[in-house]
C-alpha positions as CSV (number, residue, x, y, z in Angstrom):
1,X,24.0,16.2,17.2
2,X,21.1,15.7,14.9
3,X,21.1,13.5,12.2
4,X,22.0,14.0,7.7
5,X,21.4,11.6,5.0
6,X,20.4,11.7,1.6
7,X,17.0,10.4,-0.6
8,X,17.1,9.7,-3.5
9,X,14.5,8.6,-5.8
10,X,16.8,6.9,-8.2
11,X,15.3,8.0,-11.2
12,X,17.1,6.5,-14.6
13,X,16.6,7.2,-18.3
14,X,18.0,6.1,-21.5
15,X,19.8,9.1,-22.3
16,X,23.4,10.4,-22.6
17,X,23.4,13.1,-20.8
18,X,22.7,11.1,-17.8
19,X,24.5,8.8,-15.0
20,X,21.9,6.2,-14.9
21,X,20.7,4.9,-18.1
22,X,19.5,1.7,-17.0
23,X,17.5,-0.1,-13.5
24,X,20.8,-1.8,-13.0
25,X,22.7,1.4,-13.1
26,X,20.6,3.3,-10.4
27,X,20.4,0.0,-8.1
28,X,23.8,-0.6,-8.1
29,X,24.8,3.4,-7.9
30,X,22.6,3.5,-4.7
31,X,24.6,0.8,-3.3
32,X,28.1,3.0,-4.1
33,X,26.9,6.2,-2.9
34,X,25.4,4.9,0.4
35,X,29.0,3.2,0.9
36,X,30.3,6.6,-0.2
37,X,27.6,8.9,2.4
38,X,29.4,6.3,5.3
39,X,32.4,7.1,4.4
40,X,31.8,10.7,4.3
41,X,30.0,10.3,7.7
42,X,26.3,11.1,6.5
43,X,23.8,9.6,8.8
44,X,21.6,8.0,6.9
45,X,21.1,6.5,3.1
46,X,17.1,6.8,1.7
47,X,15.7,5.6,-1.0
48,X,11.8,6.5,-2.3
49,X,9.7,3.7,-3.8
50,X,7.4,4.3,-7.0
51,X,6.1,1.9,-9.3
52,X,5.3,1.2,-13.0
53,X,7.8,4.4,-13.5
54,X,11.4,4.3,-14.4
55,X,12.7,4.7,-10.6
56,X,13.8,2.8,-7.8
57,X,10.8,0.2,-7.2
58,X,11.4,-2.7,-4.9
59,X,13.3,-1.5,-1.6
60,X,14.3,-4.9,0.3
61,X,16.7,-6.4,-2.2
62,X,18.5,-2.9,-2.5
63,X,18.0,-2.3,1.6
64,X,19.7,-5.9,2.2
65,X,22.3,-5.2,-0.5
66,X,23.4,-1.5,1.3
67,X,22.8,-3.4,4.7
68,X,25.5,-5.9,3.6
69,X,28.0,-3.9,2.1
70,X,28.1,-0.9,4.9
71,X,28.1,-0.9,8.6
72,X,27.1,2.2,10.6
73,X,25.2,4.1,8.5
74,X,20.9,4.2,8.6
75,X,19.2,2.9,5.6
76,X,15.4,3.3,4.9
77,X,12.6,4.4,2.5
78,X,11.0,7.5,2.3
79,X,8.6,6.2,1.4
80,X,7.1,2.9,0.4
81,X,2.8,3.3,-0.9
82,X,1.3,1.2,1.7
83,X,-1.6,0.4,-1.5
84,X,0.5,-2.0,-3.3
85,X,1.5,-3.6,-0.3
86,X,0.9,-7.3,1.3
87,X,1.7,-6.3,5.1
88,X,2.3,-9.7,6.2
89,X,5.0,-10.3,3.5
90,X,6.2,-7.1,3.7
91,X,7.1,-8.2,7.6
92,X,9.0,-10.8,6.5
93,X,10.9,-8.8,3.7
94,X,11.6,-6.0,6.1
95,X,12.8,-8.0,9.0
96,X,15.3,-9.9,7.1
97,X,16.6,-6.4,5.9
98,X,17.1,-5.5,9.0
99,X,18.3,-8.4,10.5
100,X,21.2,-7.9,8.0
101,X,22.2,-4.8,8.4
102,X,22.5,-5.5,11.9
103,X,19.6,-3.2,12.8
104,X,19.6,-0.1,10.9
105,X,16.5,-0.2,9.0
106,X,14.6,3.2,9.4
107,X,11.6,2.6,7.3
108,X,9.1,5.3,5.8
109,X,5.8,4.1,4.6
110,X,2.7,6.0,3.3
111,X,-1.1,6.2,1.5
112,X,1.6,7.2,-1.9
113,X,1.7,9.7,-4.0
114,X,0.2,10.0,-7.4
115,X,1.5,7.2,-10.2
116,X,2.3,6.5,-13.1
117,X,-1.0,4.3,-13.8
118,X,-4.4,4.5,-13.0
119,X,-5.5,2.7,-9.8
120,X,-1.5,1.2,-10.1
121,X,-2.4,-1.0,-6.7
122,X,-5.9,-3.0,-8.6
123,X,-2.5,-4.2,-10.7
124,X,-0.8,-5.5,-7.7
125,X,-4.0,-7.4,-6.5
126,X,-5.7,-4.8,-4.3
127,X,-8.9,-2.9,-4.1
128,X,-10.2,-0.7,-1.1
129,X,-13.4,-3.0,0.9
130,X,-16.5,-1.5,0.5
131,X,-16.9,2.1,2.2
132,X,-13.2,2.4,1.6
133,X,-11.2,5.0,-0.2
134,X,-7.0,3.9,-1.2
135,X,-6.0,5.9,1.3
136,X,-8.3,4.1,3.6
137,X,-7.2,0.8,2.3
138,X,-3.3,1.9,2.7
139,X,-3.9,2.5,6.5
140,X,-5.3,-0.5,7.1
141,X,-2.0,-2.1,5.6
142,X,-0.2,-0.2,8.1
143,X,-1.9,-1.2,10.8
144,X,-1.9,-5.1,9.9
145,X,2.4,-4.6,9.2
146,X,2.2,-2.6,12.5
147,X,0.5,-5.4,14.5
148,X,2.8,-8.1,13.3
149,X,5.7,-6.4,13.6
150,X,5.6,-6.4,17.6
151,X,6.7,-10.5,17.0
152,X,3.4,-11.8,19.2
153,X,1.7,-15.0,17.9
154,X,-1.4,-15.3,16.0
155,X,-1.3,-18.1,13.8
156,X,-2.3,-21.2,14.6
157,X,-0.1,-24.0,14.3
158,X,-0.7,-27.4,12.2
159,X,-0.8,-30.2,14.3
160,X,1.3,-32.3,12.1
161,X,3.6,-29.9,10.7
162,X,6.5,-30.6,8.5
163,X,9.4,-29.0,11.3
164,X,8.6,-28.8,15.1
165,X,6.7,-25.6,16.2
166,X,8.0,-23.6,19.4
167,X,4.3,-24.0,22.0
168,X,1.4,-21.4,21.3
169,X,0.6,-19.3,18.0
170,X,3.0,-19.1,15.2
171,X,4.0,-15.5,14.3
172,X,6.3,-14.4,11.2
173,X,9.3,-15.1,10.8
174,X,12.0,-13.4,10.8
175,X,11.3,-11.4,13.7
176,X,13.9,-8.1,14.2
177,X,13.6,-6.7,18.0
178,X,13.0,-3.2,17.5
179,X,11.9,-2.5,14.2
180,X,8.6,-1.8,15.5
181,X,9.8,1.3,16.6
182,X,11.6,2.2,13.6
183,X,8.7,2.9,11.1
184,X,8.4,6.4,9.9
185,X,4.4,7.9,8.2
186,X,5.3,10.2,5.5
187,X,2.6,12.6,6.4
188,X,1.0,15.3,4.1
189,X,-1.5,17.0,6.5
190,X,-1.6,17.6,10.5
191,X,-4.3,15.0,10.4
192,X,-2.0,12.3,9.3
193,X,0.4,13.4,11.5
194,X,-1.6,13.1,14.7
195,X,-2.9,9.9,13.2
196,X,1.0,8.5,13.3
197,X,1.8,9.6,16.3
198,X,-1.1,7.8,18.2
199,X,-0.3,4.7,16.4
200,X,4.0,5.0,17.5
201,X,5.4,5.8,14.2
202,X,7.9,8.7,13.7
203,X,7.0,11.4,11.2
204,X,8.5,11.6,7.9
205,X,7.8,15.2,5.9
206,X,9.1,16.0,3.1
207,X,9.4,18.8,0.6
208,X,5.8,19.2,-0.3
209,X,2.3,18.8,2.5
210,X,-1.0,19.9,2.2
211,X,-1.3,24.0,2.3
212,X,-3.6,24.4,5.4
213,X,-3.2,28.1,6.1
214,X,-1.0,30.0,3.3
215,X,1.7,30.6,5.9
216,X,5.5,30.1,4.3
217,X,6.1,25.8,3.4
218,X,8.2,25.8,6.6
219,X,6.2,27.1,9.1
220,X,3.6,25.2,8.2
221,X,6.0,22.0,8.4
222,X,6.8,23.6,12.1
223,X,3.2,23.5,12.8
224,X,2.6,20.0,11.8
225,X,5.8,18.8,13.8
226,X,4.2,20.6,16.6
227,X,1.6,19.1,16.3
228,X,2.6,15.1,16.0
229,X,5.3,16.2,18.9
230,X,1.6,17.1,21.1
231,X,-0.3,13.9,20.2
232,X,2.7,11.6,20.6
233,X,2.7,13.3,24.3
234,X,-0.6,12.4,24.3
235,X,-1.2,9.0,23.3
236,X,1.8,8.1,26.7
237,X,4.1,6.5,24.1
238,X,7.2,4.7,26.1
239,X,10.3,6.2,24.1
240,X,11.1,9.5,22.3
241,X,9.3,10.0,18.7
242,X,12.0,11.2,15.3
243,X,11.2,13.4,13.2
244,X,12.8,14.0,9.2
245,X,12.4,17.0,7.4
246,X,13.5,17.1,3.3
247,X,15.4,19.6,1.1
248,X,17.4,20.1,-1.8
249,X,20.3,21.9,-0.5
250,X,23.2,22.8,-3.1
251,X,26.2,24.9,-1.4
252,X,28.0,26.6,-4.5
253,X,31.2,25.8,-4.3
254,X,32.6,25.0,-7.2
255,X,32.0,26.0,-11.1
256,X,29.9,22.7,-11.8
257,X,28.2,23.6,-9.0
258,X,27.0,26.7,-10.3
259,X,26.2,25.2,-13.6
260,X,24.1,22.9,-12.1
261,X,21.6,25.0,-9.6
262,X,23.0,28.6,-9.8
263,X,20.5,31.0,-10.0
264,X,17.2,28.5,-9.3
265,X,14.0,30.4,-8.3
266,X,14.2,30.0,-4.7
267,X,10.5,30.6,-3.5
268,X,7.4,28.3,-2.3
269,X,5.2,27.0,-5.0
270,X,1.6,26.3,-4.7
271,X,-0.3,23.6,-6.9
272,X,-2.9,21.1,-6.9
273,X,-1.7,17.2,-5.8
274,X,-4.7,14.2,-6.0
275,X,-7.3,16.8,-5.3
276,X,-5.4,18.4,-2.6
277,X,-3.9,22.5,-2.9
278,X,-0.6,21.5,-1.8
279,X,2.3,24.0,-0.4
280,X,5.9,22.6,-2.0
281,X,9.1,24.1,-0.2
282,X,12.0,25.8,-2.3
283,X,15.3,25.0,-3.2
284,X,18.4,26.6,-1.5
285,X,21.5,26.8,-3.6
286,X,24.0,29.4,-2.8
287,X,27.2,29.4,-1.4
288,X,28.1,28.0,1.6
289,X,27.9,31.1,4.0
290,X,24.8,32.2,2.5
291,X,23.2,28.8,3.2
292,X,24.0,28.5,6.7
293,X,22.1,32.3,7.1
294,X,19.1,31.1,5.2
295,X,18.7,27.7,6.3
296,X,18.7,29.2,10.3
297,X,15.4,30.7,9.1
298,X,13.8,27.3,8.2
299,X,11.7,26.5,11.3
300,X,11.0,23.1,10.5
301,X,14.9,21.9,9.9
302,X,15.1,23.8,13.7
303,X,12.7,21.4,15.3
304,X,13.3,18.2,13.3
305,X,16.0,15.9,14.2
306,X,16.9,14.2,10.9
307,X,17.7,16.1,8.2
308,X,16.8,14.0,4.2
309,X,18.9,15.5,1.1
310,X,17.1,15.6,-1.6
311,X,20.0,14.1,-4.6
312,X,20.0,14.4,-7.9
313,X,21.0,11.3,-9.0
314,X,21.3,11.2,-12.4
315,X,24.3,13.7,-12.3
316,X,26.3,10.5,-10.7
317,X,27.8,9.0,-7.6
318,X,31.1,11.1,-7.5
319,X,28.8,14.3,-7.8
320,X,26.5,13.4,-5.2
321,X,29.4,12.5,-2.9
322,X,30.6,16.1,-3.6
323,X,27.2,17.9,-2.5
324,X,27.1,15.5,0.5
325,X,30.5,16.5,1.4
326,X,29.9,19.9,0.8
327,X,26.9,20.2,2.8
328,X,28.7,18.6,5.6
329,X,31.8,20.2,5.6
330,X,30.3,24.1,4.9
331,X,27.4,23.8,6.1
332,X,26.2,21.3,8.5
333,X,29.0,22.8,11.2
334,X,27.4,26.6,10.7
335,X,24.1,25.5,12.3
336,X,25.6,23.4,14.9
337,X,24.8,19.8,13.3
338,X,28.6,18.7,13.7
């Protein structure tokens, strides 16, 4: 059985016509509809990271929060801009997530996407070392969180500390068993791709990557989850690699339904991204048998495992339930994911 969940980028805005007019409304309506996905039996609840925009921003309090108030479901990022990040705390903030949800942290990270702000990181306290470009500078985060996340000392301890030390180097604390092997790269490119899976991280791709022949969005994402699949085989990693794959998916089954997304343009789009001609994958809204036929000829849903729902959360948590439910009900059993 492969896997469904939902992302959501919990965008909010001041205005009546939608859900979530303030930070507090999206944070806590994340929390409802992750506790509403479980109950549903979704897989897995997702939340994207942006800063300086009015959007869900700081993952680990709302991570803990979902940990604590649900019990089987996954919970991650996809994804969280390794620029603006201090690896070593972010070790800390993401085992203790874990650690309370028992677990079940699945957590994307990645060199970002554009932002609201110029150079949004420089705020944050970070610049790229000389010879370095941001995205540079974001993989070397990753590879100091990597590093400590494996739970080995490399601190060394004061001789006359304030509470007694365990013998050797000192590494963070909390340390979660297994997390190591739960970080996800939200790659854009092949490139980045094999760069992940050398390094042990699962691939994260999402509705948009870098257009690197002109074939259709999702044979392209095929290729690149080829690809990963080939260099995680090659860099003799221990345990089987995951792989998540994007979309907004709307089954038409209801007259708000068809309000909503009926008749969206359902093609590929092709535009420029931070200096990079990037291929973004359509939309599929349409009634439930029509989905199932269409979504059989997406070859990159075929070869990933995990399946992200793209939600528009604005329209509410009871309407977001609904598309989950309808997705999972109408649809999911059509392909054989139930």
């Amino acid at each position: 059985m492969k896997k469904i969940g939902f992302l959501s980028f919990g965008h909010w805005t001041p205005s009546p016509q939608s859900q979530t007019r303030s930070a507090a409304d999206t944070l806590l309506q994340s929390i409802d509809l992750a506790v509403a996905a479980e109950e549903l039996g979704a897989d897995g609840a997702y939340f994207r990271v942006h800063h300086f925009a009015r959007q869900l921003a700081s993952p680990f309090p709302l991570l803990a929060a979902v940990g604590a108030r649900t019990s089987r479901i996954e919970i991650g990022t996809g994804v969280i801009d390794m620029r603006y990040e201090n690896p070593m705390y972010m070790v800390e903030d993401a085992s203790a997530a874990d650690l309370i949800s028992g677990g079940r942290l699945q957590l994307g990270i990645s060199r970002g996407s554009p932002e609201q702000v110029i150079d949004g990181w420089r705020y944050f306290g970070y610049a790229p070392a000389e010879g370095e470009t941001e995205a540079d500078m974001a993989r070397r985060h990753t590879e100091v969180f990597l590093e400590a996340l494996k739970g080995e000392g490399f601190a060394q301890p004061n001789p006359r500390p304030m509470f007694a030390n365990p013998p050797g180097l000192l590494r963070i604390e909390p340390h979660s068993e297994g997390l190591r092997d739960r970080i996800w790269w939200g790659a854009a490119s092949n490139g980045t791709a094999r760069w992940a899976a050398g390094l042990g991280m699962n691939l994260m791709s999402s509705t948009l990557k870098e257009d690197e022949g002109g074939q259709p969005f999702h044979v392209q994402q095929a290729e690149q989850i080829r690809v990963f699949r080939e260099a995680w085989a090659e860099a003799g990693h221990a345990h089987e690699p995951r792989v998540s794959v994007s979309r907004s998916i709307f089954p038409l089954v209801s007259d708000e339904d068809r309000m909503y997304f009926g008749g969206r343009p359902d093609g590929d789009q092709v535009g420029q991204i931070d200096n990079m001609r990037a291929i973004f994958g359509r939309s599929y809204a349409a009634e439930p048998d029509q989905l199932v036929e269409q979504l059989r000829e997406d070859e990159a849903i075929a070869a990933a495992d995990t399946l992200l729902l793209t939600v528009p959360n604005q329209l509410g948590v009871d309407y977001n339930a609904h598309v989950l439910e309808s997705i999972l009900t109408h649809v999911a059993p059509g392909l054989g994911w139930r």
